[in-house]
VEXROBA-511952 format. One line per 2 residues: number of its first residue (from 0); for each residue z, x, y of C-alpha. Coordinates in steps of 0.05 Angstrom, whole numbers, m for minus. Each point is the difference from the previous one (the first is absolute). Layout:
% VEXROBA-511952
NUM = Z:X:Y | ... $
//
This chain:
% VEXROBA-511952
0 = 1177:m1340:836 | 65:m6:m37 $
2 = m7:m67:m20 | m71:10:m13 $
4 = 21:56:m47 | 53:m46:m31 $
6 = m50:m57:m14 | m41:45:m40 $
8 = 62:20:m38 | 10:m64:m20 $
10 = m56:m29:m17 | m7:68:m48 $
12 = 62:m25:m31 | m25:m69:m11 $
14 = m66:32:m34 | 50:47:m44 $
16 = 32:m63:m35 | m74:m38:m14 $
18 = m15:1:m75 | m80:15:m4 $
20 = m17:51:m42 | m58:47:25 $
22 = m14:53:m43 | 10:m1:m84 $
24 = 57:43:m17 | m41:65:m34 $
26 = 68:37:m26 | 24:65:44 $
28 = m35:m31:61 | m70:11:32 $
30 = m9:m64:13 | m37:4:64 $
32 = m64:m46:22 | m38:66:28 $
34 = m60:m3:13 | m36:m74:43 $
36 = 70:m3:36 | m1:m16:74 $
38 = 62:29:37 | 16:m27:71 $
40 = 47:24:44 | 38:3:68 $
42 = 9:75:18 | 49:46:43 $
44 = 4:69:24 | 76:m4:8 $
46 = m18:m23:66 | m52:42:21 $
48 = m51:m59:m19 | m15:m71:m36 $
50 = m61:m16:m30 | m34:m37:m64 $
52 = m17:38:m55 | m46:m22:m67 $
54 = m19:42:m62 | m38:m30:m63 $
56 = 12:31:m68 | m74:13:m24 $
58 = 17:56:m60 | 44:24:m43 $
60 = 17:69:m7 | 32:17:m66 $
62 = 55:m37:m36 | 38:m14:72 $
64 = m41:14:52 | m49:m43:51 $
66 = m43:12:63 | m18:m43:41 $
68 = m29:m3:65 | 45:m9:65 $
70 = m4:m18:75 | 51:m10:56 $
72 = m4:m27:75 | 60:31:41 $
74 = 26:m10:66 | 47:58:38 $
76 = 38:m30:51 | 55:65:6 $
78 = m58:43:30 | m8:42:m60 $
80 = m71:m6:m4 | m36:29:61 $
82 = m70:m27:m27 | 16:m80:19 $
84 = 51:m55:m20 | m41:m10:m74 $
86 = m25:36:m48 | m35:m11:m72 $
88 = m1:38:m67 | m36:0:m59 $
90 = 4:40:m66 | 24:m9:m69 $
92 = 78:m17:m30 | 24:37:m67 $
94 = 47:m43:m30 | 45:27:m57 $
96 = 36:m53:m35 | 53:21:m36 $
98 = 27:m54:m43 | m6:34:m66 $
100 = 25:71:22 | 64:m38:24 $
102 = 5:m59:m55 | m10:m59:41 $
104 = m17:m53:m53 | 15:m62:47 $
106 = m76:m31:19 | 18:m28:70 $
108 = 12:72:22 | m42:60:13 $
110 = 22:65:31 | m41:51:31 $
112 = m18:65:38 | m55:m2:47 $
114 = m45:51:50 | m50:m14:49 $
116 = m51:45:24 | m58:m19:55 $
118 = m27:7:57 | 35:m37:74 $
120 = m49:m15:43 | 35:m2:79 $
122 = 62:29:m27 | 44:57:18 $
124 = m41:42:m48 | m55:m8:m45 $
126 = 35:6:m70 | 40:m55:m19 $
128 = 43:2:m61 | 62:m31:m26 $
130 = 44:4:m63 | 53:m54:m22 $
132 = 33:m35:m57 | 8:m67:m10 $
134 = m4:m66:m45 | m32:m63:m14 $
136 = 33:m66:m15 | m44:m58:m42 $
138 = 4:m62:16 | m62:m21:m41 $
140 = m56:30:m34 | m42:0:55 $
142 = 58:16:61 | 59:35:13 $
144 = 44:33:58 | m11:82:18 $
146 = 43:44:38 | m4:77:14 $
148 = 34:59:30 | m11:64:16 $
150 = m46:33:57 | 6:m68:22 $
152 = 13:m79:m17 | m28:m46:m21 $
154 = 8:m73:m23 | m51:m51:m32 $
156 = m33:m38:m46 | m45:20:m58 $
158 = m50:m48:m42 | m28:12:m71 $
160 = m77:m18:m7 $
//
């Protein structure tokens, strides 16, 4: 797992130095894609769980805000969940990117809080929610690296349409 984890490191450092710009520069930041983004991503309940996890931007909501709609497939293998080994969610992420509240002019980079809220179907209960912060790193116009922190992790992909 450790040298899995330092793979990913570097190739995120390799990605850092590439020179594509994604976004135009808008002055005092909110430069974000929004909404027809595809966000893909390897998830963790701090080892409670592993599972896949997808959300698609379909709206924006004010001057920083998107929805989109979310599922997840998770597997428990440290017995947390009585209901079975898997479980799936589905519901709605909030995404609150905060590039021009904190200045972030640079295009390759957005930064972001997000929340989940859905229903988990087989889980340990029937409410499943999360809340994290994390960013986005363009390597083009249409694709980029993700990661995310908070009730969980996750780490991904995401794709502009």
């Amino acid at each position: 797992m450790k040298n899995l984890f330092n793979l990913i490191l570097t190739l995120g450092f390799i990605f850092l130095t590439s020179s594509a710009f994604a976004q135009t520069t808008k002055g005092g930041g909110a430069n974000y894609q929004g909404p027809k983004t595809l966000n893909i991503g390897l998830t963790s309940g701090f080892g409670k769980y592993l599972g896949v996890q997808a959300d698609y931007e379909i709206a924006k909501l004010g001057q920083d805000f998107t929805v989109g709609a979310s599922v997840a497939f998770q597997s428990w293998s440290s017995g947390e969940n009585s209901n079975g080994d898997t479980s799936f969610a589905i519901g709605a992420r909030f995404r609150w990117y905060a590039d021009r509240v904190l200045n972030i002019t640079h295009p390759k980079w957005d930064v972001f809080a997000n929340g989940d809220i859905g229903f988990n179907i087989n889980g340990p209960n029937g409410l499943w929610w999360g809340v994290g912060i994390g960013g986005k790193f363009h390597i083009s116009e249409s694709f980029g690296l993700q990661a995310i922190i908070g009730s969980g992790a996750q780490l991904g992909v995401t794709f502009q349409f």
